[in-house]
N, C-alpha and C positions, 0 to 999 in steps of 0.2 A: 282783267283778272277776275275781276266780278262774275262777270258772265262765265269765266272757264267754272269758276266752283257751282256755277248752277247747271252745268250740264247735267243731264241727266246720264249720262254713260259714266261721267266723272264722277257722280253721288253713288252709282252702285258699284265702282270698284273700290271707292271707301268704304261701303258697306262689307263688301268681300275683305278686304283688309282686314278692317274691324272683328269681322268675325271668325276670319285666321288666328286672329291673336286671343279672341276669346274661346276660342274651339280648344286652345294650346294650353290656355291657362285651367278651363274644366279639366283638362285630362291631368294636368298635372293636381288639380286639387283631389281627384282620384273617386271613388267610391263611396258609400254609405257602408255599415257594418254587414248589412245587409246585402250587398253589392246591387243597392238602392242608386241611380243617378244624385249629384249631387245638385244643392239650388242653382248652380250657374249653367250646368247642363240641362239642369228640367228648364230650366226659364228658355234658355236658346230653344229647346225642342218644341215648346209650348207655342212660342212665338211664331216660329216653322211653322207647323203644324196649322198655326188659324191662316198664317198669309197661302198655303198650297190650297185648305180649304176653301176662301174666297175666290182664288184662283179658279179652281174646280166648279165651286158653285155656280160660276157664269156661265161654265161652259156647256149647259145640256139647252140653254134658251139661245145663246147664241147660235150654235150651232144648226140648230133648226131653224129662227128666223133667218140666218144670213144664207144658207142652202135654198130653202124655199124660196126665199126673194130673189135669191140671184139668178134661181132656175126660172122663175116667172118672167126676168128680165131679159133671157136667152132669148125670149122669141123677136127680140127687139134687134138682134146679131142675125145676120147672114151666116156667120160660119158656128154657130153653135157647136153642132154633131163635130168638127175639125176641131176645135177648141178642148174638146173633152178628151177627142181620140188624142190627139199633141200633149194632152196631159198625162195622159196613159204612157203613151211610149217615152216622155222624156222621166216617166216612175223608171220607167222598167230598165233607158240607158243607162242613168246614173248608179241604178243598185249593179246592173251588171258587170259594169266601172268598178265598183266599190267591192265585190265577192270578188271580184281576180284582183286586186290587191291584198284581202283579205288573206287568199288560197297562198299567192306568189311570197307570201312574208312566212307562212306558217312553213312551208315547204324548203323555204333557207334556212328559217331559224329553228324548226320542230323542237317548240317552245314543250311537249310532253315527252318527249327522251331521255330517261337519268333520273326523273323525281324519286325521291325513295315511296314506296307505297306505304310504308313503318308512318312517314311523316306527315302523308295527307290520308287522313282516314275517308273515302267514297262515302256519300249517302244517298239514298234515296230522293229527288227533289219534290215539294209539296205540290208544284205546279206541272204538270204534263201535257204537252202539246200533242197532237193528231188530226191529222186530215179530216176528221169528223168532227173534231172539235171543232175546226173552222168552219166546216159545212155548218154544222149546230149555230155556232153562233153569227152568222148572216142573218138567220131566220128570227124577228123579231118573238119573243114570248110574250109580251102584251104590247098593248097602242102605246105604251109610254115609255120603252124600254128598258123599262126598270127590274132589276135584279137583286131578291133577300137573299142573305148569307147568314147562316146560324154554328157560334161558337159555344161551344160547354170549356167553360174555365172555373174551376174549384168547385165543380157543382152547378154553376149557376150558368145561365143560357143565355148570349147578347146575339140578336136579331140585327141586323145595318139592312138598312138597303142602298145601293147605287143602281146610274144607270150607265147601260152595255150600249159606250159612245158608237162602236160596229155597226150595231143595232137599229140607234137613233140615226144615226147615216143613213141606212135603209131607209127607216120611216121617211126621211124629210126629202129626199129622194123621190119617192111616192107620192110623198105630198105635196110636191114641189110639181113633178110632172101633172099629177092628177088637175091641179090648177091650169095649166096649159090645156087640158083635155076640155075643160065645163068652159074654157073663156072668161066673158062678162060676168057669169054667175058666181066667178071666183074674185070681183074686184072688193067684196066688202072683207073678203077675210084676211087678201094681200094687203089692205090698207093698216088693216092688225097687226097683220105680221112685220111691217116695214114699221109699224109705232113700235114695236116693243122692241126691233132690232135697234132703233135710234136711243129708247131709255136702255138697254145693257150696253150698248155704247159708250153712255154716259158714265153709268155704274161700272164700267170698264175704264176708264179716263181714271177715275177714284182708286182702284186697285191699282194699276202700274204704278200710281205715286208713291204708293208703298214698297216698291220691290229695293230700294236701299235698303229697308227694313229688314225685309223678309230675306233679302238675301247674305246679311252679316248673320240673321238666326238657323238658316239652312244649313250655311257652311259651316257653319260653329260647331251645329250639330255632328255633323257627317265626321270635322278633325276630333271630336269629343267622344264620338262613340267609336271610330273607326281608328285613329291615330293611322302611322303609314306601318308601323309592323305589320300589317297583317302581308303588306307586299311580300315581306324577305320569301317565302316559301315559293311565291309565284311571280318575281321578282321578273322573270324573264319573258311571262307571258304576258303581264302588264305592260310593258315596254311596247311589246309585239303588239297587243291593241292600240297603246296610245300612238304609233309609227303610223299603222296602218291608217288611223283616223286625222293623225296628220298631215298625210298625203293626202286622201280623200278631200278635208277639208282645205290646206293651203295647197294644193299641187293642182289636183282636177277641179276643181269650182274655180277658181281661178281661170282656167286653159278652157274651159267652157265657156265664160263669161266671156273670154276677148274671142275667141272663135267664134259668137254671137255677136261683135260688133261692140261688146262694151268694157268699161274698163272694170276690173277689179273691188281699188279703192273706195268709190261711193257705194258700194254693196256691201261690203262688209264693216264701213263705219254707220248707215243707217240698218243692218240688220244684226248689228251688235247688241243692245237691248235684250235681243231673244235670243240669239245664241249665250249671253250669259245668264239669263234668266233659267234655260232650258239646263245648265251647266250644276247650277244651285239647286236648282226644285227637282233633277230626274224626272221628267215629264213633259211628254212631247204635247200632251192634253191641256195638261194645267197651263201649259206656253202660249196654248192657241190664240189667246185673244191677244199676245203680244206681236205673235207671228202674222198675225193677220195686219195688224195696224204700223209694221214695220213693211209691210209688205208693200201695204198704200202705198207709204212714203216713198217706196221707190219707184214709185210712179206706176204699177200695175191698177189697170183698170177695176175698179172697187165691185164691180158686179164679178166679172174674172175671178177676182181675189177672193171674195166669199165663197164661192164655191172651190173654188181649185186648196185654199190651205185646210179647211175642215176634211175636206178628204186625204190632205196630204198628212194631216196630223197623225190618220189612224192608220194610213197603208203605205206610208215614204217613208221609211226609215234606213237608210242606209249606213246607220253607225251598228242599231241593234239588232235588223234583222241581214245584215248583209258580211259587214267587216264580223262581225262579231260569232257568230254562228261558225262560220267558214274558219276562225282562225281558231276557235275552241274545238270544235269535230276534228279540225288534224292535233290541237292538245289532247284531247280523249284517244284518240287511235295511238297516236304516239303514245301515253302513259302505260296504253292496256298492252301496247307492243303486237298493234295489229294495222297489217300493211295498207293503204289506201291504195287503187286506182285509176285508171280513167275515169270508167262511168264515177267511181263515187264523187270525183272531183265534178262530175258532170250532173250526179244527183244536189250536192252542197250549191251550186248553182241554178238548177231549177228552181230549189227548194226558196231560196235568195228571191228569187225574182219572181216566182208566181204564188211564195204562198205568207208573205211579209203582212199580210191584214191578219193573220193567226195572233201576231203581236197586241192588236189592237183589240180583237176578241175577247182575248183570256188576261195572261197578267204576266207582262213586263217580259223581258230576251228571255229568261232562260225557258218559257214556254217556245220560244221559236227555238233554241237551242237542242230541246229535246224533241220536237218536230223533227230537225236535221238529225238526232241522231237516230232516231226510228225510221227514221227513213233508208240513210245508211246502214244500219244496223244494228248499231255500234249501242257499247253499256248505258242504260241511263244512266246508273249511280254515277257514272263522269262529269253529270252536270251538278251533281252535289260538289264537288274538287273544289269548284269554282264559288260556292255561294259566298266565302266567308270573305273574296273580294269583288263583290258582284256592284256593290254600292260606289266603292270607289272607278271601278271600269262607266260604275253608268251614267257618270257623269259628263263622261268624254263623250261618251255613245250619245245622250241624247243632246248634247249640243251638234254632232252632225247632224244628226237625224232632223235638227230644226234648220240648221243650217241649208242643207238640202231641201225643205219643205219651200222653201223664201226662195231660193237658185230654181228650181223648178218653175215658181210660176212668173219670173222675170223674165226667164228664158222664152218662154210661151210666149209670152205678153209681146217680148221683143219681137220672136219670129212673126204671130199675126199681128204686128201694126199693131195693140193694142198699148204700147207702154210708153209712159211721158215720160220724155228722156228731160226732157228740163226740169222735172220732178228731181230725177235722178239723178241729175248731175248736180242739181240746185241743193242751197241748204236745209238745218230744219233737222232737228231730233225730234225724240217721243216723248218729252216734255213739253212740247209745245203742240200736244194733241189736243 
């Protein structure tokens, strides 16, 4: 019994508990005069807030050292070039899997037929997706990837900078290959790059032992500021999403896994971790360093894996960029009462499978949303319908989406001979990293 309470799976759904019940009690203790958050809402959010930032913070050094090193370590593999291309095409199956789910649920249930227009007022959404946008942002804007953003609030002007994970993909990509180009004269800076990937490692080991924490403060947050009313108006199209993403996740990852030889159950109790983590935090980025080291455990080969999950972080998503697109574009045509079809079913699908790294460019679905709907044609103000339950859908969305990240490169790993099946069949949580 001892040991069950030390699980680390078992500490973060006390955490989730926890923070169900604290999320329930903020909402009920209500507002400031002000309609200021109250102490027990600011405290959960504050909490959030520093565990997604640590989260985040690791992820611009990992990401480069573990790409870099792991592309230096290709040249050590025979099947490198096959490795990469396998990882591409099992992107591209699963999304295409996942948008004809996506299409097949919107088209039985045309979740946008009947809403009153009186009830949901359309707006404009802040974020806008475009083909150029995407193009733009592949092209690193400095050596570091880093990107300022300047807000005017009351007069006064706050400056952030982040960096454009896209981007840094690029970059370490480049860098990674360029190292394979010079040989020997690259052995002093790969020696670098494998020291600092080993101390965020370390400094990662540190971070997931907080995620009971971080994840009672997450959820807390989300039932505190969001409660479920905000469902009732779209009550039918949330369903529709969460259907759709749980077939994706328990129907097809499953029926993929055993058609690859394996069974089910040990993938989804050691890649649990990061699917609830991913669940909590809405962040397929901030997850990476879980998803990677959930990944190991199942016995994927750790050079494989560093390179296959940072890439899948930013361009696999088949909750946000796949189900999610596809079942909102037939809510928007449904609402505006304007007919879909072949080709657009046929664009909603392109759009799904070749341009999913848009997500990872700009900021969060409803940028891939309004991608699909410029593409189709169709109102943007439709993707506004949707903002005011965007938080609660992204929750499901980006647990696929990691879910899939982790299913992708097992699958790989299985097909070339690269994955330890007594890893994966064997015991062992992410407590005992």
């Amino acid at each position: 019994m001892a040991l069950h309470y030390r699980s680390f799976g078992f500490q973060v759904l006390v955490g989730m508990a926890v923070g169900l019940v604290l999320g329930l009690v903020a909402r009920q203790i209500g507002t400031g005069p002000d309609g200021d958050l109250n102490w027990l809402a600011t405290a959960l959010k504050t909490t959030g807030s520093i565990f997604v930032s640590l989260l985040k913070a690791i992820v611009p050094p990992l990401v480069f050292a573990a790409i870099v090193a792991s592309i230096a370590n290709l040249r050590a593999l025979d099947n490198a070039a096959r490795l990469a291309g396998q990882t591409l095409l099992w992107f591209a199956i699963t999304a295409l899997i996942a948008v004809a789910i996506g299409i097949s649920i919107g088209v039985i249930v045309q979740p946008g037929i009947g809403l009153s227009s009186a009830a949901l007022a359309p707006t404009q959404p802040d974020s806008v997706g475009g083909w150029l946008d995407f193009l733009k942002g592949l092209v690193p804007g400095n050596s570091l990837a880093l990107s300022a953003g300047t807000k005017i609030t009351d007069g006064s002007a706050t400056t952030t900078l982040s960096f454009n994970i896209l981007q840094l993909l690029v970059i370490s990509i480049a860098v990674g290959l360029a190292t394979l180009k010079v040989g020997e004269k690259a052995d002093a800076f790969l020696a670098f790059v494998r020291s600092l990937l080993a101390v965020v490692r370390a400094i990662l080991g540190w971070v997931i032992r907080l995620t009971p924490i971080g994840s009672a403060a997450l959820i807390g947050t989300a039932v505190a500021t969001y409660g479920w009313s905000a469902l009732a108006q779209l009550g039918t199209f949330t369903a529709a999403i969460y259907l759709g993403l749980a077939l994706v996740l328990l129907v097809v990852y499953p029926t993929l896994l055993i058609a690859n030889g394996l069974k089910p159950g040990p993938f989804f109790a050691k890649a649990w971790p990061a699917i609830q983590l991913a669940f909590v935090s809405r962040s397929s980025v901030g997850t990476l360093p879980v998803t990677e080291a959930v990944t190991e455990r199942l016995g994927v080969d750790k050079g494989y894996a560093a390179f296959a999950i940072p890439l899948a972080s930013t361009t696999k998503m088949d909750g946000c960029a796949s189900i999610y697109p596809a079942l909102a574009a037939i809510f928007v045509a449904g609402f505006y009462g304007i007919p879909l079809h072949f080709i657009d079913y046929a664009l909603i699908v392109f759009v799904s499978v070749i341009g999913s790294a848009a997500t990872a460019g700009l900021t969060g679905a409803i940028v891939m949303l309004t991608l699909t709907l410029s593409t189709l044609g169709l109102p943007l103000e439709g993707a506004g319908l949707l903002l005011a339950i965007d938080p609660i859908l992204d929750m499901g969305r980006t647990a696929v989406n990691v879910a899939g990240q982790v299913l992708v490169g097992v699958i790989v790993a299985k097909r070339e001979g690269i994955l330890d099946e007594s890893a994966y069949y064997g015991e062992g949580t992410l407590a005992t990293a």
